[in-house]
LUMLOLO-868029 format. One line per field, with one value per atom (N, C-alpha, C): atom name; residue number from 1; x, y, z; residue in three letters. Coordinates in steps of 0.05 Angstrom, whole numbers, plus 5000, padded with zeros to 4 digits. Example, Ala and Ser with C-alpha at 12.3 -4.5 7.8 and 13.67 -1.06 7.14 Angstrom:
2
site <- [N/CA/C/N/CA/C]
pos <- [1/1/1/2/2/2]
xx <- [5264/5246/5264/5257/5273/5258]
yy <- [4886/4910/4934/4955/4979/5001]
zz <- [5156/5156/5156/5142/5143/5157]
code <- [ALA/ALA/ALA/SER/SER/SER]
//
This chain:
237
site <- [N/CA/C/N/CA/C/N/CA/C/N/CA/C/N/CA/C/N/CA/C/N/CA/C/N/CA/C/N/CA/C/N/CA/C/N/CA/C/N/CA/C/N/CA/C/N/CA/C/N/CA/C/N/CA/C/N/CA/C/N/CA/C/N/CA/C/N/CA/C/N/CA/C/N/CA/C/N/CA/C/N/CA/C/N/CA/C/N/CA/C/N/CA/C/N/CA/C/N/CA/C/N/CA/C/N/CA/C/N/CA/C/N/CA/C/N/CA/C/N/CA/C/N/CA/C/N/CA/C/N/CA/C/N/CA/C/N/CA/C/N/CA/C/N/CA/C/N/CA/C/N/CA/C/N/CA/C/N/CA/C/N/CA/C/N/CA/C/N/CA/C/N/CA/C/N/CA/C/N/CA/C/N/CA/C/N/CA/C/N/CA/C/N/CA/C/N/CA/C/N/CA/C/N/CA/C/N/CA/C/N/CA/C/N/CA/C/N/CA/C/N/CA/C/N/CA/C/N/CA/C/N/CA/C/N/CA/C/N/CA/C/N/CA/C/N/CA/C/N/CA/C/N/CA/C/N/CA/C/N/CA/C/N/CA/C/N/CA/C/N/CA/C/N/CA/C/N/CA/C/N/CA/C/N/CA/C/N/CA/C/N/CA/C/N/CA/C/N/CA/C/N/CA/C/N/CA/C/N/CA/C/N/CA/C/N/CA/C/N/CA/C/N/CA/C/N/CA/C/N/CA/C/N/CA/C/N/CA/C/N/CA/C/N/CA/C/N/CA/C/N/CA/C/N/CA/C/N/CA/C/N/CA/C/N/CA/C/N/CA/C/N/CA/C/N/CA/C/N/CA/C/N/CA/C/N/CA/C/N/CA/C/N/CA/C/N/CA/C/N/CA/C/N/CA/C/N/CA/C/N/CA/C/N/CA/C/N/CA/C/N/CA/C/N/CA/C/N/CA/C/N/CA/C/N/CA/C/N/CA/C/N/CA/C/N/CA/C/N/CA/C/N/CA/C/N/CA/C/N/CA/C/N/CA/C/N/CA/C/N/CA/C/N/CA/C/N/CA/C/N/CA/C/N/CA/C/N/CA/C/N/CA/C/N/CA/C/N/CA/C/N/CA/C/N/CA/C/N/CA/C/N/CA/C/N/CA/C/N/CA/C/N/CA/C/N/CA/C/N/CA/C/N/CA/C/N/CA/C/N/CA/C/N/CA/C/N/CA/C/N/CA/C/N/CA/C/N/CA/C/N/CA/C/N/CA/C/N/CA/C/N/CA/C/N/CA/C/N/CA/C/N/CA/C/N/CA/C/N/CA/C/N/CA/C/N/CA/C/N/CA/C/N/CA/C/N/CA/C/N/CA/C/N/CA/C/N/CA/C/N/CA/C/N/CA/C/N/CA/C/N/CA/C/N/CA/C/N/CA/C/N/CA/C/N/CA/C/N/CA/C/N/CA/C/N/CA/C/N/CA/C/N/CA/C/N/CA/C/N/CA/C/N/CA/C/N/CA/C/N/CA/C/N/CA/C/N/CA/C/N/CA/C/N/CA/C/N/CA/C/N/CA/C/N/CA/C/N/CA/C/N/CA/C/N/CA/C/N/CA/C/N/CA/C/N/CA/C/N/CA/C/N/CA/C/N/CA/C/N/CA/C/N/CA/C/N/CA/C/N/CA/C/N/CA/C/N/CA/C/N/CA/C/N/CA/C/N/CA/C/N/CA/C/N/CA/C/N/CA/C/N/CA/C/N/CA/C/N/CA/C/N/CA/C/N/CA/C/N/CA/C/N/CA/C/N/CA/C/N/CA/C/N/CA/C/N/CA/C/N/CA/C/N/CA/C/N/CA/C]
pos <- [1/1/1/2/2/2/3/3/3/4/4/4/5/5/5/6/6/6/7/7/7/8/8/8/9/9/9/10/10/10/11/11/11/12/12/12/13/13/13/14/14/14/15/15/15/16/16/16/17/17/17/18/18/18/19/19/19/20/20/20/21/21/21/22/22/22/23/23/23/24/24/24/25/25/25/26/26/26/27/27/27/28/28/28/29/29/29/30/30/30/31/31/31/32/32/32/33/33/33/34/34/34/35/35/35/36/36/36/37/37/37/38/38/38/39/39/39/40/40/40/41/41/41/42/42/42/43/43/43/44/44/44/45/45/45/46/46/46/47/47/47/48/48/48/49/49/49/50/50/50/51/51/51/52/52/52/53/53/53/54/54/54/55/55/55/56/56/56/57/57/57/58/58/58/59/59/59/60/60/60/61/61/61/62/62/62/63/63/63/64/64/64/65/65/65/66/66/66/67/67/67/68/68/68/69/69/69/70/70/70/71/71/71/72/72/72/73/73/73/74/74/74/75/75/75/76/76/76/77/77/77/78/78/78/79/79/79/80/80/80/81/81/81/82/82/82/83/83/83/84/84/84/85/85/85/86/86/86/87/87/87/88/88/88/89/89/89/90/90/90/91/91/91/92/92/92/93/93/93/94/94/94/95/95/95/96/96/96/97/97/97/98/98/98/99/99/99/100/100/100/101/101/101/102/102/102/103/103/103/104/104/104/105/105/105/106/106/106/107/107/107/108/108/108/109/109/109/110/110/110/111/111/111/112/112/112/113/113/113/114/114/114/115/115/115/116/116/116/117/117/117/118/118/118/119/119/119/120/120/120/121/121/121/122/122/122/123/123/123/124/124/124/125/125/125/126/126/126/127/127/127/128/128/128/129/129/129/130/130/130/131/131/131/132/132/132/133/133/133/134/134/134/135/135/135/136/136/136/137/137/137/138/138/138/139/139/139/140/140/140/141/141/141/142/142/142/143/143/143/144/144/144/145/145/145/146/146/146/147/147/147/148/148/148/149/149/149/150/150/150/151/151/151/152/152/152/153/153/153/154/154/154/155/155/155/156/156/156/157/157/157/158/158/158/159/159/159/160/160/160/161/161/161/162/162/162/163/163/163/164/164/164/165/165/165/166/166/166/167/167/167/168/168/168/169/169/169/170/170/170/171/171/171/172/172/172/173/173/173/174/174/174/175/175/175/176/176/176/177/177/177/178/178/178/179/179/179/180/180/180/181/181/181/182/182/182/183/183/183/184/184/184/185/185/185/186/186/186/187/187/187/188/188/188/189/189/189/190/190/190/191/191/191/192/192/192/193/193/193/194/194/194/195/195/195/196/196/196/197/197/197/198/198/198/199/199/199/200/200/200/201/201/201/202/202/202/203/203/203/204/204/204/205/205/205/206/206/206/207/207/207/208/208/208/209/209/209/210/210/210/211/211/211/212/212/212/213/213/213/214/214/214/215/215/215/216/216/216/217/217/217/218/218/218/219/219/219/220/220/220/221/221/221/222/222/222/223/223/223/224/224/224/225/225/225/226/226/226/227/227/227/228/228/228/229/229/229/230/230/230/231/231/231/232/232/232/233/233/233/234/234/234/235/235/235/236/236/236/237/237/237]
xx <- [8267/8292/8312/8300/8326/8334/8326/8329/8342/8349/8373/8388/8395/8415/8427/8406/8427/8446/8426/8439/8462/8465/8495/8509/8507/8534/8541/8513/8521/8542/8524/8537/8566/8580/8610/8617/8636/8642/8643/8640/8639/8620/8612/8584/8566/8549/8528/8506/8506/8477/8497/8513/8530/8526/8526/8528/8493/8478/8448/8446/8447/8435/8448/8470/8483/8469/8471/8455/8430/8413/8376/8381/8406/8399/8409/8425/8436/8404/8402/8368/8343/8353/8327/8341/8356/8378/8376/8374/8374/8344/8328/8298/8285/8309/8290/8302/8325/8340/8326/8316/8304/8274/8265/8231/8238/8264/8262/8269/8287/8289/8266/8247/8224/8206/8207/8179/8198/8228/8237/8234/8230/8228/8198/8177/8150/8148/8162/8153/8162/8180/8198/8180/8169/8152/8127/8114/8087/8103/8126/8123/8129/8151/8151/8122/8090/8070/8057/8062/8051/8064/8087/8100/8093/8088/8076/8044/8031/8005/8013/8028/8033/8038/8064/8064/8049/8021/8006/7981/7980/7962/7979/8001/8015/8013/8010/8000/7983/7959/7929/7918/7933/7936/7951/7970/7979/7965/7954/7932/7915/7897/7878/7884/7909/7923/7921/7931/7925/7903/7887/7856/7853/7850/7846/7854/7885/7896/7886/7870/7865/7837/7834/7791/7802/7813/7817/7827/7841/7855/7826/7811/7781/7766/7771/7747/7755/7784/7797/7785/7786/7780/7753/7736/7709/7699/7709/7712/7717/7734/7743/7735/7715/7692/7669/7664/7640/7643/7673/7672/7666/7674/7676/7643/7631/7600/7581/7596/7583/7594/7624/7626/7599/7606/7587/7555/7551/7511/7518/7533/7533/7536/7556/7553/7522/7514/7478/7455/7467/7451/7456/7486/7481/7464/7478/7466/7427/7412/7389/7381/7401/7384/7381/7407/7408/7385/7375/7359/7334/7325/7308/7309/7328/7326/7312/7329/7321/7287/7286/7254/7232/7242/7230/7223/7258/7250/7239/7239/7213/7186/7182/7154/7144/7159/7165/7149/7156/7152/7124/7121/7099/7075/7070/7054/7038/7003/6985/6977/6999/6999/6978/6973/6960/6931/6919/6895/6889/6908/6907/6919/6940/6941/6938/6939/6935/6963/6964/6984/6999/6982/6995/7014/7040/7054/7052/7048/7049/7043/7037/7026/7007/6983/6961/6945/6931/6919/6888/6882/6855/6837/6804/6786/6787/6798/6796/6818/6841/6865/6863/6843/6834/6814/6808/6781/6797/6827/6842/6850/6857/6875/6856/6833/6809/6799/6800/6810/6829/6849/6866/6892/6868/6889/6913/6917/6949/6959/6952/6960/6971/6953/6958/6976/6973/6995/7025/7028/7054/7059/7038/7048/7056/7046/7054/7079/7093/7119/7132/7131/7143/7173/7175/7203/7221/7222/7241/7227/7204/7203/7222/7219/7243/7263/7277/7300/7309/7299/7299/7302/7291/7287/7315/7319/7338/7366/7375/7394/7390/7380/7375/7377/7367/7359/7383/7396/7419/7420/7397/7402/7380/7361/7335/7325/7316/7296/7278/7251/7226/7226/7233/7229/7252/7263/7282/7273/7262/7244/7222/7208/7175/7186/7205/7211/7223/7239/7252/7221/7203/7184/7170/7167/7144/7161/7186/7202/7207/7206/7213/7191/7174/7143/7129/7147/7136/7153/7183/7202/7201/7191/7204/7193/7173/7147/7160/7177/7188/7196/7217/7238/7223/7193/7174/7156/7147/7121/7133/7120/7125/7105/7126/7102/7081/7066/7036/7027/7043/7019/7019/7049/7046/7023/7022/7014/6977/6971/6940/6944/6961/6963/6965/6968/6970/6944/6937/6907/6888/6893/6870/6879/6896/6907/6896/6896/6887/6860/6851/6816/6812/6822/6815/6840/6841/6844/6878/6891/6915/6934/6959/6995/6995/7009/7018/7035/7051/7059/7050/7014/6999/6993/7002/6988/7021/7042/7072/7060/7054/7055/7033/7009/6988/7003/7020/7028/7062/7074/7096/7085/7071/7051/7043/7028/7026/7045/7070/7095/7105/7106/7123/7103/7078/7068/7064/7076/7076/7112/7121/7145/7150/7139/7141/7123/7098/7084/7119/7126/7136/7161/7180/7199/7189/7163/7156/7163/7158/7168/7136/7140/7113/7117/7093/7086/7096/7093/7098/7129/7143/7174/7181/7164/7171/7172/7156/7156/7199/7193/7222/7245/7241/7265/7262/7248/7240/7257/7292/7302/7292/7275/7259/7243/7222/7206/7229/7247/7274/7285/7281/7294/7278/7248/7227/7233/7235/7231/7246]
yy <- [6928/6938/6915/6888/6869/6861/6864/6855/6878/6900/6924/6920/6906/6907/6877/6857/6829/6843/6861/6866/6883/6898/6912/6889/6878/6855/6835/6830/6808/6827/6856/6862/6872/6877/6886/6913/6912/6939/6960/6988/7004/6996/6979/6973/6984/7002/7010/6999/6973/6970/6968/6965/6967/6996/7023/7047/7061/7047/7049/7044/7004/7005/7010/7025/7035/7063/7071/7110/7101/7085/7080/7069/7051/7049/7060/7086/7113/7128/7124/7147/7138/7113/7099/7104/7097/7107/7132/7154/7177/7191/7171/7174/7165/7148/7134/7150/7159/7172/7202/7215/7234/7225/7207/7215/7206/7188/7185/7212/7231/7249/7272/7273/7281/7276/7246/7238/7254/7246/7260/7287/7301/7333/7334/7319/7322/7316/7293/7287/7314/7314/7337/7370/7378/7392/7390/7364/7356/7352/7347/7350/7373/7392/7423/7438/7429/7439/7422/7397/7391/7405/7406/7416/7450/7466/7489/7486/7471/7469/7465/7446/7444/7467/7488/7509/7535/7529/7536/7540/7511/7495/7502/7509/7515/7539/7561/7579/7587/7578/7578/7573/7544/7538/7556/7561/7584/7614/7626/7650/7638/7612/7605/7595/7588/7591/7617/7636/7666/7670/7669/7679/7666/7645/7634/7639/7650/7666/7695/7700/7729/7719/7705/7703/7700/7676/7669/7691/7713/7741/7756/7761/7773/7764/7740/7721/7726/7729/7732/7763/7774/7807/7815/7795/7785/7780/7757/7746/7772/7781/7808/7823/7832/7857/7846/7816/7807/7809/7794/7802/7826/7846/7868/7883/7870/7881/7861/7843/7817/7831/7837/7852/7880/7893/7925/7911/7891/7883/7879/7858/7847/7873/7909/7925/7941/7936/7941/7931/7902/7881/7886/7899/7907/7922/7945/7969/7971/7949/7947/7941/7916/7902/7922/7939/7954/7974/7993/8011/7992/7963/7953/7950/7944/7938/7960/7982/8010/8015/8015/8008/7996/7968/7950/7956/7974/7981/7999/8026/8048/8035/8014/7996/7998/7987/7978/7994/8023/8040/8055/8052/8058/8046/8015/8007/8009/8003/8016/7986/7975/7951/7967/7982/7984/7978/7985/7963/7943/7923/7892/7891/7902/7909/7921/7917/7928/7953/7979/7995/7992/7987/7972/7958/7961/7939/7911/7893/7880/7870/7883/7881/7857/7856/7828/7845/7820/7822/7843/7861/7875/7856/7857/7851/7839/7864/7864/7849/7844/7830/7796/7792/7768/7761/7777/7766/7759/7775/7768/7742/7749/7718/7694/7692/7671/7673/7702/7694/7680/7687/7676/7641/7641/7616/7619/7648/7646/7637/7628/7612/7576/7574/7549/7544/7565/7571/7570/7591/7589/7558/7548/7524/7503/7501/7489/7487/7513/7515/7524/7516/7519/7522/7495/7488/7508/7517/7541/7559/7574/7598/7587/7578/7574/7573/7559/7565/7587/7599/7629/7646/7654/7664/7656/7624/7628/7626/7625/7639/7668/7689/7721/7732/7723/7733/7732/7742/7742/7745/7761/7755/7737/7733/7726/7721/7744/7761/7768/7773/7772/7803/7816/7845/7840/7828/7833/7811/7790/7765/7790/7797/7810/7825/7839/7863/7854/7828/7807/7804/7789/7781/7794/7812/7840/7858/7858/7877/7856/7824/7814/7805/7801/7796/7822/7842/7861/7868/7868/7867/7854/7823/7804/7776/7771/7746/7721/7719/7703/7683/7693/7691/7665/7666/7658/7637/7646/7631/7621/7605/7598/7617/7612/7634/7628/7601/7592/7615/7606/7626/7657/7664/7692/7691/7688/7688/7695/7680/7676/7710/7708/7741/7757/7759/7787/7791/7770/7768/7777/7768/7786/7809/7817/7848/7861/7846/7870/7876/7850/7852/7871/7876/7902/7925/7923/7954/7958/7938/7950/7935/7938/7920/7899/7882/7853/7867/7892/7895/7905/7914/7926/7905/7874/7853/7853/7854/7857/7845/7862/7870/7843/7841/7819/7790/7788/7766/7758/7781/7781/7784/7787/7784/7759/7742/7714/7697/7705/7686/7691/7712/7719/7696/7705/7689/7656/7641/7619/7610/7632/7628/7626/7648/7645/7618/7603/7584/7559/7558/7537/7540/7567/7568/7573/7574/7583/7610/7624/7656/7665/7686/7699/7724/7731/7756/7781/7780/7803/7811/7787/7803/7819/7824/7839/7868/7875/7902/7902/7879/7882/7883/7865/7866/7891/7922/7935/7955/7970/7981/8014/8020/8041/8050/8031/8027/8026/8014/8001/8037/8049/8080/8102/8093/8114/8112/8086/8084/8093]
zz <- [1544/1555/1558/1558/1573/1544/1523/1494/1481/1494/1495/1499/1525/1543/1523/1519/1498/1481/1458/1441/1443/1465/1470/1483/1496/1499/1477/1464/1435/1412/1412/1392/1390/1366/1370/1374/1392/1411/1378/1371/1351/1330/1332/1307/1312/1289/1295/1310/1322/1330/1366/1369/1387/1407/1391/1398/1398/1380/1378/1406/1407/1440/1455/1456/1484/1484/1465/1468/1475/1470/1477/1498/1519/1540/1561/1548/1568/1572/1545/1551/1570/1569/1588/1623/1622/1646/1658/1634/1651/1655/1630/1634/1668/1667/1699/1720/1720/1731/1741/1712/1722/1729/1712/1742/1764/1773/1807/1814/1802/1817/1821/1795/1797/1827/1826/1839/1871/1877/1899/1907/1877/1888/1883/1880/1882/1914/1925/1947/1972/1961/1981/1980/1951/1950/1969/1971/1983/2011/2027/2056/2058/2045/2046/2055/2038/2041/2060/2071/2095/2120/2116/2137/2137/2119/2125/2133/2127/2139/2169/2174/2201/2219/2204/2210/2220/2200/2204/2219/2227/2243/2270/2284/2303/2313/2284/2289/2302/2284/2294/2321/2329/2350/2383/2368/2381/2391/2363/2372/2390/2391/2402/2435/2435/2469/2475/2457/2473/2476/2464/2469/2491/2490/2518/2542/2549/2565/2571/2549/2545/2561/2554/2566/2588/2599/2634/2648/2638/2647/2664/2634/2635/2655/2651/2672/2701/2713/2733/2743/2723/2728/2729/2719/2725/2752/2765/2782/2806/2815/2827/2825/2801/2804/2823/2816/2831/2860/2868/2894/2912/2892/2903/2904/2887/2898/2914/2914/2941/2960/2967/2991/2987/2976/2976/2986/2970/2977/3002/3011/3043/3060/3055/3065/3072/3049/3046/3063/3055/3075/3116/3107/3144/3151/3135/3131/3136/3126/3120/3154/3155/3173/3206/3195/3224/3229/3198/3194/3205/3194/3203/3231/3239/3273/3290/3281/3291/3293/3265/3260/3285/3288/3293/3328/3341/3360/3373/3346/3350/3351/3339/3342/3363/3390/3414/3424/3423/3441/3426/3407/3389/3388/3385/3385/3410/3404/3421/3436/3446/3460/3490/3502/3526/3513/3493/3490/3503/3498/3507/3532/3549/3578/3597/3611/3639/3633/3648/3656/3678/3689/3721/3723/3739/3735/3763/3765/3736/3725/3699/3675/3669/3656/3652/3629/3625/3598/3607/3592/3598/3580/3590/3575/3543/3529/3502/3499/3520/3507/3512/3533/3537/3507/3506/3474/3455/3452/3429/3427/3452/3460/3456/3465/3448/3429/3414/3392/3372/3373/3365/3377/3400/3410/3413/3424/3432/3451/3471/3485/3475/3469/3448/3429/3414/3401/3418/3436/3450/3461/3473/3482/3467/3442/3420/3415/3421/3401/3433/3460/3487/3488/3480/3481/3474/3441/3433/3442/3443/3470/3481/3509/3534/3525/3497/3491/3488/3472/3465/3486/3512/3529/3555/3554/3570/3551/3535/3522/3518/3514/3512/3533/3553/3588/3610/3606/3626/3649/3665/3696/3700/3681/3692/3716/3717/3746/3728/3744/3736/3710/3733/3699/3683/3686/3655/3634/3639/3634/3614/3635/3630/3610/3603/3581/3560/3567/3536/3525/3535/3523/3514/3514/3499/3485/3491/3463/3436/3455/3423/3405/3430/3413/3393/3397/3383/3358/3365/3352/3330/3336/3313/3336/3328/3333/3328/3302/3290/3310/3327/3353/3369/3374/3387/3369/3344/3332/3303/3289/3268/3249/3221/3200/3196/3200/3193/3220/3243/3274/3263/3248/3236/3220/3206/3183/3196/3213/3216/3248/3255/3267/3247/3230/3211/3199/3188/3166/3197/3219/3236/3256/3249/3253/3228/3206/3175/3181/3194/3194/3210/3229/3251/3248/3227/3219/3243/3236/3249/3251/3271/3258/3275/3268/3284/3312/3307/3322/3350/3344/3354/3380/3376/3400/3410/3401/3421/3442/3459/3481/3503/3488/3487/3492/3465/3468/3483/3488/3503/3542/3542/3564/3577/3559/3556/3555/3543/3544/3570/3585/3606/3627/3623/3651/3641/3614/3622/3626/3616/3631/3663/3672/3706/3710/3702/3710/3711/3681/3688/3710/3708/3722/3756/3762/3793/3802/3784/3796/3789/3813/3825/3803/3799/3778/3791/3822/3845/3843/3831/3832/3813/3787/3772/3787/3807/3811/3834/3849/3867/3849/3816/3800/3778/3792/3768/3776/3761/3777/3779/3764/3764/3800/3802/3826/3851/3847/3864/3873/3851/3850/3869/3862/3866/3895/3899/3936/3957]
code <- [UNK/UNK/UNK/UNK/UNK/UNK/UNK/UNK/UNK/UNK/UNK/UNK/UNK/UNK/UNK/UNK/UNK/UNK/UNK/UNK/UNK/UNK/UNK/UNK/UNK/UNK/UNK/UNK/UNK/UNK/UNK/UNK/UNK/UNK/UNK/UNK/UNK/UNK/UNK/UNK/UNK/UNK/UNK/UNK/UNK/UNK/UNK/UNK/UNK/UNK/UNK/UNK/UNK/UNK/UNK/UNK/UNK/UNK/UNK/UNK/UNK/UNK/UNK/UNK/UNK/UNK/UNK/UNK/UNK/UNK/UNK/UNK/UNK/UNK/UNK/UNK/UNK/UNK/UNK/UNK/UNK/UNK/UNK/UNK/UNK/UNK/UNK/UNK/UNK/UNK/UNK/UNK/UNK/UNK/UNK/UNK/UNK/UNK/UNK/UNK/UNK/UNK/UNK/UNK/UNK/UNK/UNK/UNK/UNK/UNK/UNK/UNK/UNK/UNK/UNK/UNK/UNK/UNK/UNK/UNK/UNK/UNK/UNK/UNK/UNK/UNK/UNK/UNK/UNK/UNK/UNK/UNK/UNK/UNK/UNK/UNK/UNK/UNK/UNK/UNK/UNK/UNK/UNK/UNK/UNK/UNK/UNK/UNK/UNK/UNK/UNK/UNK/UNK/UNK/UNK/UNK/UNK/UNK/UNK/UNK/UNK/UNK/UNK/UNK/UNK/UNK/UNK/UNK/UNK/UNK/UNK/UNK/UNK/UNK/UNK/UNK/UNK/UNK/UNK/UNK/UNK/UNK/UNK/UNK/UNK/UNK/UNK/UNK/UNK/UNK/UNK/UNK/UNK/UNK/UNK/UNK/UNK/UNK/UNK/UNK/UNK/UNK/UNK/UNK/UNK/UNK/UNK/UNK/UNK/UNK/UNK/UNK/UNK/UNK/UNK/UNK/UNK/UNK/UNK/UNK/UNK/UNK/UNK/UNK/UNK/UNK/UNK/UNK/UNK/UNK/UNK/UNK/UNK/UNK/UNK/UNK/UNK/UNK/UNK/UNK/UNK/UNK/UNK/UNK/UNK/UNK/UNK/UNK/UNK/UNK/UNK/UNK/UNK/UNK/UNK/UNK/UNK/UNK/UNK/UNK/UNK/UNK/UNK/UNK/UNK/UNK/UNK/UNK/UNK/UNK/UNK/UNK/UNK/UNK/UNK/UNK/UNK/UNK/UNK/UNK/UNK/UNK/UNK/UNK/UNK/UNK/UNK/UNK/UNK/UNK/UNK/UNK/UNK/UNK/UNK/UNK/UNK/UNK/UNK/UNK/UNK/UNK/UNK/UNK/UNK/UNK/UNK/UNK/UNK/UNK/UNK/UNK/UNK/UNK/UNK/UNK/UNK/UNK/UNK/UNK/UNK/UNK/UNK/UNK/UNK/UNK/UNK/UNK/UNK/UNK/UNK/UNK/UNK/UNK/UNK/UNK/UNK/UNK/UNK/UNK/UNK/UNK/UNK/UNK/UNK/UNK/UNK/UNK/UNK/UNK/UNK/UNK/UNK/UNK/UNK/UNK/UNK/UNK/UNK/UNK/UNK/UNK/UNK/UNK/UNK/UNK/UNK/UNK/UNK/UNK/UNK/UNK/UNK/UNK/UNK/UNK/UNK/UNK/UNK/UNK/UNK/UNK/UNK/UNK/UNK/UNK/UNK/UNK/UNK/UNK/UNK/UNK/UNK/UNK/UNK/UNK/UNK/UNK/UNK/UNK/UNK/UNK/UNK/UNK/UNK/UNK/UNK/UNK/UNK/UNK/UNK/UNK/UNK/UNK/UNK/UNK/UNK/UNK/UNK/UNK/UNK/UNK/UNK/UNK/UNK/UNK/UNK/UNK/UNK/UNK/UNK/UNK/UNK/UNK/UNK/UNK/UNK/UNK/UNK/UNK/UNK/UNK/UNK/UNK/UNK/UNK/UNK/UNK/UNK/UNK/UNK/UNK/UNK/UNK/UNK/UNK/UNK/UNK/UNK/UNK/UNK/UNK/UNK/UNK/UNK/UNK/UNK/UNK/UNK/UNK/UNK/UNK/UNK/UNK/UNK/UNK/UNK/UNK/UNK/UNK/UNK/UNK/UNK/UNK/UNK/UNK/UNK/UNK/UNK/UNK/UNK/UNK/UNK/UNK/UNK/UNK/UNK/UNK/UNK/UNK/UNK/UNK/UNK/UNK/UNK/UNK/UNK/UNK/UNK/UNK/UNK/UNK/UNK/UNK/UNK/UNK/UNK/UNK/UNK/UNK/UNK/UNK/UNK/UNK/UNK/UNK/UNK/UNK/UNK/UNK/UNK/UNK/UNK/UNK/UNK/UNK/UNK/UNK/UNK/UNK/UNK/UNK/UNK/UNK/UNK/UNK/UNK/UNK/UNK/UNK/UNK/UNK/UNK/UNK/UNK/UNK/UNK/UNK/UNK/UNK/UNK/UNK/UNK/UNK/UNK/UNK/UNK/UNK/UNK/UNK/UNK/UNK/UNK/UNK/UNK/UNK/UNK/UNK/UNK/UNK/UNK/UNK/UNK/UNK/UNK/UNK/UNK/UNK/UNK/UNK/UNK/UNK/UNK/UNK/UNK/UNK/UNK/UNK/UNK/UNK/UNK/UNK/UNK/UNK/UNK/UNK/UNK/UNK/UNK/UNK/UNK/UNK/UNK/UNK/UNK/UNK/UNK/UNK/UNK/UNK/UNK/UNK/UNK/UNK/UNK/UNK/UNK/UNK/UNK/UNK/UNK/UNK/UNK/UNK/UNK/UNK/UNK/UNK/UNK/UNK/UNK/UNK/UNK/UNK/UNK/UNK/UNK/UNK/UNK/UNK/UNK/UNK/UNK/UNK/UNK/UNK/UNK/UNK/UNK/UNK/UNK/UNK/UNK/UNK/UNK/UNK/UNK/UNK/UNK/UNK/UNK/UNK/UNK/UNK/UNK/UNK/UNK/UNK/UNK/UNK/UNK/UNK/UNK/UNK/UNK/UNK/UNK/UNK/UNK/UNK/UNK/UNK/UNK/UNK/UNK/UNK/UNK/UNK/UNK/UNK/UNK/UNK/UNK/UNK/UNK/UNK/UNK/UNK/UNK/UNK/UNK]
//
């Protein structure tokens, strides 16, 4: 090409080799001319299609923010059904525990607690309720676990006078033992309630008996006031 360009300045202006290399170096001229503009509309072509990928990719991106909006919507409405049957179980769970309560205090009056006591008020362990009681070490047991007894008893006990004392302790011992003993002492009262053929709730009274009178031991109240704090007897007279 630069041996083009000599020979058009050496040669004479209208001489054929003059107009040769000026036409072969218009052609090279517009040869270069057009692949730059080529390679410009190739390039412009190729960001045209990057830039629609992009477009695309924005898209895509886009549907996949909705979905996501669309799940967290769901999840929200998820969320709010659950509550709404955690509230309903917790209605259940009242519901249960009250039917249980009820239960627990037909027990009360049900269970064949005069086995193990006296009728008399007031109230002591008969024969057979003394054998249990060496049987089972309830005494020992209670004293073991004293402390929360007495807790238990003087938080519940509101006037604490001797009968209202005597009747906490044998409705709850029958009620719900728990209140009083740990589940290992349950546990070894039930397996020998099964053995003799009958309910935990069946000793209530046995062992709400026993708590009352080491309650009066430690508090110094005479067994004799239960009948002066009984407002029944209080009535008869």
């Amino acid at each position: 090409m630069f041996e083009i360009v000599r020979d058009v300045l050496l040669s004479d202006v209208g001489s054929f080799s003059f107009v040769f290399a000026l036409v072969t170096l218009s052609a090279y001229a517009i040869h270069q001319v057009t692949k730059f503009i080529t390679l410009i509309q190739i390039g412009r072509s190729l960001s045209e299609k990057r830039a629609d990928a992009v477009d695309v990719r924005l898209d895509k991106f886009e549907i996949r923010v909705d979905k996501i909006e669309h799940d967290i919507k769901d999840i929200k409405t998820d969320v709010n059904m659950l509550k709404v049957d955690i509230a309903m179980v917790k209605g259940d769970v009242t519901m249960i525990k009250g039917v249980v309560t009820a239960i627990k205090e037909a027990l009360v009056n049900i269970a064949p607690s005069g086995t193990y006591i006296q009728s008399l008020s007031p109230l002591s362990l008969t024969s057979k309720g003394i054998s249990v009681n060496n049987e089972l070490h309830l005494a020992s047991r209670i004293a073991d676990n004293w402390e929360e007894i007495e807790r238990c008893i003087d938080g519940r006990v509101k006037d604490k006078n001797a009968y209202d004392i005597q009747q906490f302790c044998i409705k709850q011992a029958t009620a719900d033992l728990s209140m009083f003993l740990p589940d290992s002492d349950i546990s070894d009262i039930k397996a020998f309630a099964y053995n003799k053929g009958t309910s935990v709730e069946s000793f209530g009274g046995l062992i709400g008996v026993i708590i009352r009178d080491a309650y009066f031991k430690h508090h110094k109240i005479d067994t004799k006031e239960v009948n002066g704090n009984d407002s029944d007897k209080k009535s008869a007279t």
